[in-house]
N, C-alpha and C positions, 0 to 999 in steps of 0.2 A: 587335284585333277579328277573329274567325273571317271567313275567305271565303269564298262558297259558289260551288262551278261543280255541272256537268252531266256526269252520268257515268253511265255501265249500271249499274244494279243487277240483280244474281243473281237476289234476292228477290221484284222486283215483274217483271221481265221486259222491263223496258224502262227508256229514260237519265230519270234523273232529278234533280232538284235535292239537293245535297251539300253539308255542312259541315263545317267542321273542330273538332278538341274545344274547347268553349268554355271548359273548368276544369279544374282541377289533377283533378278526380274523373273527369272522361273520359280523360283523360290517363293518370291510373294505372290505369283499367279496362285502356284498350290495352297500358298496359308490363306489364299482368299476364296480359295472349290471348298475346301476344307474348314473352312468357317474354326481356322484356329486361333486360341482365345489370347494368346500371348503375339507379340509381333514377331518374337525370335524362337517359333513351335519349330522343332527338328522336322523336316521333311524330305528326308533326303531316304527314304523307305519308300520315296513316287517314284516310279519311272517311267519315262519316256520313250516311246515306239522310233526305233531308229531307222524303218523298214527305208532303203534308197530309191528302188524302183517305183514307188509309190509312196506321196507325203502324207505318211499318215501321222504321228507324234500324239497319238493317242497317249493318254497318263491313264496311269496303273499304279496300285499298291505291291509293294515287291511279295504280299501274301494272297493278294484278291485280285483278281482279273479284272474285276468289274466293281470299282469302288465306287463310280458315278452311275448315276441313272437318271437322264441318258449319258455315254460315256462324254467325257469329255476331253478337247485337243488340245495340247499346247500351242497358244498364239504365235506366229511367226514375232520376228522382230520389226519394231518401228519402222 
């Protein structure tokens, strides 16, 4: 099951509540931002902007705030 902690987001400007990818389809969004070279590169180091008030699902590296440039969102679902 995903964990969620607290971390700065870029996006909303302040720390906010954060998930990790819940499925094989977040999972391969990131190994495809992340131009990773194996199909099964560990990505569970991205997290996910959990903010409620506002959809933001901005992804983060659980070390860099700002791993993309420009940031980039987690797609909703299909």
């Amino acid at each position: 099951m995903p964990r969620e902690m607290t971390y700065p987001c870029c996006t909303c400007g302040s720390d906010q509540p954060h998930r990790q990818p819940r499925d094989d389809r977040e999972r391969d969004i990131i190994r495809e931002l992340t131009h990773a070279r194996t199909p099964h590169a560990y990505v569970d180091d991205y997290w996910i902007c959990g903010r409620t008030d506002y959809d933001c699902r901005n992804i983060r590296h659980a070390w860099r705030v700002k791993p993309f440039d420009p940031p980039r969102k987690m797609p909703e679902p299909d």
